[in-house]
C-alpha positions as CSV (number, residue, x, y, z in Angstrom):
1,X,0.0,0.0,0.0
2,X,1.5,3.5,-0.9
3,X,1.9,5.7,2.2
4,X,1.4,9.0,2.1
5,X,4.4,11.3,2.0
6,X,4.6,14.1,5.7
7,X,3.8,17.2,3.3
8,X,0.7,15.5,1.5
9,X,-0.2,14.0,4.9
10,X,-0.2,17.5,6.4
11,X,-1.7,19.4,4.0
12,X,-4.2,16.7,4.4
13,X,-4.7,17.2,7.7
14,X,-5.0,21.1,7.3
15,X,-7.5,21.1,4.7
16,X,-9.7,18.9,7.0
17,X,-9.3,21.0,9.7
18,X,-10.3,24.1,7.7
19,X,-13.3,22.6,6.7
20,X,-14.3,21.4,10.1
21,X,-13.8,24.2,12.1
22,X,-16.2,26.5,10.8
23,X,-18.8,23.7,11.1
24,X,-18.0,23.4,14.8
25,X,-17.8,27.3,15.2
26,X,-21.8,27.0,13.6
27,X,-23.2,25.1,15.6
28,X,-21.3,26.6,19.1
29,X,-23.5,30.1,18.1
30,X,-26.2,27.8,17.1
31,X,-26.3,26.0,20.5
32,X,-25.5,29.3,22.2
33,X,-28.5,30.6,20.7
34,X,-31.0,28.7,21.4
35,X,-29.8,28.2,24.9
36,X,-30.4,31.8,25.6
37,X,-33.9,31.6,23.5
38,X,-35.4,28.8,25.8
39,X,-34.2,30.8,29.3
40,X,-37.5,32.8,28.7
41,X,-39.9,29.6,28.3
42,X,-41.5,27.5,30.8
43,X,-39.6,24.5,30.4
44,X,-36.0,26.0,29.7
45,X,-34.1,22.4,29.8
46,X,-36.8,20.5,27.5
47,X,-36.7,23.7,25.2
48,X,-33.3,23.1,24.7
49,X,-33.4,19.0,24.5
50,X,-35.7,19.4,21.9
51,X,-33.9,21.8,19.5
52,X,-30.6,20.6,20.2
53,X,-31.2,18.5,17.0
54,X,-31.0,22.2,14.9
55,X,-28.0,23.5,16.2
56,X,-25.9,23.3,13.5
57,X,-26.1,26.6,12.1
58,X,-29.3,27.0,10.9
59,X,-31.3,28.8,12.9
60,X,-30.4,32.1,12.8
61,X,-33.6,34.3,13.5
62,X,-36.5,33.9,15.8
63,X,-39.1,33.0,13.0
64,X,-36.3,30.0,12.3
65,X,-36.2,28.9,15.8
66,X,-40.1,29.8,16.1
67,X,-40.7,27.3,13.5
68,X,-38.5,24.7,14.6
69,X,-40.1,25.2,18.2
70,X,-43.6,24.5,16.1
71,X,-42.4,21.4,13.8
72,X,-40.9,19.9,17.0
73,X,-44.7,20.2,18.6
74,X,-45.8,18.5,15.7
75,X,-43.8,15.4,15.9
76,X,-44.3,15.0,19.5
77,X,-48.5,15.0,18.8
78,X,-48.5,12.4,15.6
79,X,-45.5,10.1,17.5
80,X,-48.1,10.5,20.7
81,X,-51.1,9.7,18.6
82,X,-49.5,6.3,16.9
83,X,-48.7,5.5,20.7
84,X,-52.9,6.0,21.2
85,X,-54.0,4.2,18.1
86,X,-51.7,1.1,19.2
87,X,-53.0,0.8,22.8
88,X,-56.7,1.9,22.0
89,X,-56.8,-1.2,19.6
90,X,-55.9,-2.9,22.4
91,X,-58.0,-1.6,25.2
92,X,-61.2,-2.1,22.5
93,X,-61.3,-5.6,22.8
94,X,-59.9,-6.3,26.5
95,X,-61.1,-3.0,28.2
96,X,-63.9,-1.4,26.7
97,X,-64.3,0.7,29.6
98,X,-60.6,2.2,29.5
99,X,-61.0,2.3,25.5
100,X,-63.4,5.7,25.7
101,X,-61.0,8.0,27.6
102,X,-58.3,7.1,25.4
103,X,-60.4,7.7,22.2
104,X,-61.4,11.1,23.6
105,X,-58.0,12.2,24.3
106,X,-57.3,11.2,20.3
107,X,-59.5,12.8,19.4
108,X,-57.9,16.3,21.1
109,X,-54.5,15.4,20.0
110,X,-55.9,15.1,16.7
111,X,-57.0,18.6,16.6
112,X,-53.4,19.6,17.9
113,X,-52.0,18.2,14.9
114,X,-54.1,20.0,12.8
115,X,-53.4,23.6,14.7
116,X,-49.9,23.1,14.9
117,X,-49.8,22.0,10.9
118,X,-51.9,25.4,10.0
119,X,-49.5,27.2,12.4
120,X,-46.5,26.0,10.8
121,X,-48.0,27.0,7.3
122,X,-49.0,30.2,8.7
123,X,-45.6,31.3,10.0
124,X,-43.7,30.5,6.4
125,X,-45.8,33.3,5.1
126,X,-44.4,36.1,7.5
127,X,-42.0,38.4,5.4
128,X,-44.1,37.8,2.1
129,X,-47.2,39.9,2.9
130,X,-47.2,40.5,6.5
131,X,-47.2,43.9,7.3
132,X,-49.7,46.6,8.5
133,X,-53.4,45.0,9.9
134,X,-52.5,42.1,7.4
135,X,-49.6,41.0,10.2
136,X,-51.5,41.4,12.8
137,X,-54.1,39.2,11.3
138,X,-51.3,36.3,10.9
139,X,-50.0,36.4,14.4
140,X,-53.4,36.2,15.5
141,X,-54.2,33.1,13.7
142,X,-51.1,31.6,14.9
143,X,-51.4,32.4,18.8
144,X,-55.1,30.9,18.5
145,X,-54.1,28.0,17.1
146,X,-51.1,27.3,19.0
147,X,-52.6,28.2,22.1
148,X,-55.6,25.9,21.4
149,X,-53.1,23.1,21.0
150,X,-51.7,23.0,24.0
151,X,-55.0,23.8,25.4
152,X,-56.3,20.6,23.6
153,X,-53.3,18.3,25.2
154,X,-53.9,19.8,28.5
155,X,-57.3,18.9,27.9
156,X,-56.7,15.3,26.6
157,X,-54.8,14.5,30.4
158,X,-58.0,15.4,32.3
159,X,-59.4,12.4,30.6
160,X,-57.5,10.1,33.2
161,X,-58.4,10.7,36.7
162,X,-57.6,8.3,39.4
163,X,-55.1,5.5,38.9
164,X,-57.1,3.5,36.1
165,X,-54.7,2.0,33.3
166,X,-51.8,1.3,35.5
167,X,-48.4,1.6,33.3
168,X,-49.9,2.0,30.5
169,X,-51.8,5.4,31.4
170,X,-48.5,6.8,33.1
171,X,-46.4,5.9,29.9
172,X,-49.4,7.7,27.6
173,X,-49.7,10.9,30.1
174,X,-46.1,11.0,30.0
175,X,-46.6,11.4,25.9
176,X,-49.5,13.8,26.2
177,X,-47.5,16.0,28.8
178,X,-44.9,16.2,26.2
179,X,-46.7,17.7,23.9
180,X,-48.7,20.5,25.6
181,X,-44.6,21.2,27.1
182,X,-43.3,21.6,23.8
183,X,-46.1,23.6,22.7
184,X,-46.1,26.3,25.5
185,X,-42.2,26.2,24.5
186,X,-43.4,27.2,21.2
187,X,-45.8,29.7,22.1
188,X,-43.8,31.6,24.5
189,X,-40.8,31.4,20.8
190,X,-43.6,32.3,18.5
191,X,-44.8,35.5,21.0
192,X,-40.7,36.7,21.3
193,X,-40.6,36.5,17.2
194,X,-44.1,38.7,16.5
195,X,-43.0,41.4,19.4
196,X,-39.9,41.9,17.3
197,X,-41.3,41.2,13.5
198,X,-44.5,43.3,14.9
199,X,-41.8,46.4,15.8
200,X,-39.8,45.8,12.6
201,X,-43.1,45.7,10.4
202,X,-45.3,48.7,12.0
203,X,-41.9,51.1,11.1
204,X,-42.2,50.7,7.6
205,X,-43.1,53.5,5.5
């Protein structure tokens, strides 16, 4: 096998290192940044457990992270509901009187997913046409929806009092906690972007 010579091995090794650094260097700000972004929200650590997964350089503005915050919601309700349509197959034919309050809650995870998908939408039109009463139109549909979310997963863990279900009710309250979180994480994201888009957009001429 032909070894490389020291110069070609340490131009090599420089050429690497160029490209690499300014990768890392990314992602330090990126982390950084969304670090200081979740200090303001409820759940500060879980903010930044969940976003983590973005911080290599592309989130650069608070619409970006706003979104991410959203998309991230988003996942946690349809993994959550695929954990509910397992078990309430279940529960149907060996527990029909556990299988109603886990249909109910599905059915108020399933209009999370819907709010957070027109929310998400929503928010990729800001900087298009959103200025004047037309912004403030936007934002509002956003906040409604989003708050309604969370509102609907906060909703779907009243439908277990008591200690009925065993494991399998803590494991799915677990899930459904998750997602009304994540989604008051992304509200309190989405509110910081529209005070400062709102500023921006009302000083135009």
């Amino acid at each position: 096998m032909a070894k490389l010579s020291l110069p070609l091995l340490l131009f090599f090794l420089i050429c690497v290192s160029a490209s690499v650094a300014p990768a890392l260097a990314r992602r330090s700000r990126s982390r950084t940044y969304i670090e200081m972004s979740c200090r303001g929200t409820r759940y500060p650590t879980l903010c930044v457990q969940c976003l983590s997964g973005y911080a290599n350089g592309s989130l650069k503005s608070p619409q970006q992270l706003a979104q991410a915050a959203l998309t991230v919601s988003l996942y946690k309700a349809r993994y959550t509901k695929a954990y509910m349509v397992k078990i309430a197959g279940d529960l149907k034919v060996m527990n029909a009187h556990d299988y109603q309050p886990v249909q109910d809650c599905m059915d108020q995870i399933d209009n999370s997913i819907d709010q957070l998908t027109q929310s998400i939408k929503e928010l990729r039109q800001f900087g298009q046409e959103t200025v004047g009463d037309n912004f403030y139109w936007h934002i509002s549909n956003v906040d409604s929806w989003v708050s309604a979310a969370q509102t609907d997963a906060m909703t779907c863990l009243d439908e277990f009092p008591g200690n009925r279900m065993g494991k399998t009710k803590a494991v799915l309250k677990g899930k459904v906690l998750n997602v009304a979180m994540t989604t008051s994480n992304a509200l309190v994201l989405f509110h910081r972007f529209a005070a400062k888009y709102g500023a921006r957009a009302t000083t135009k001429p």
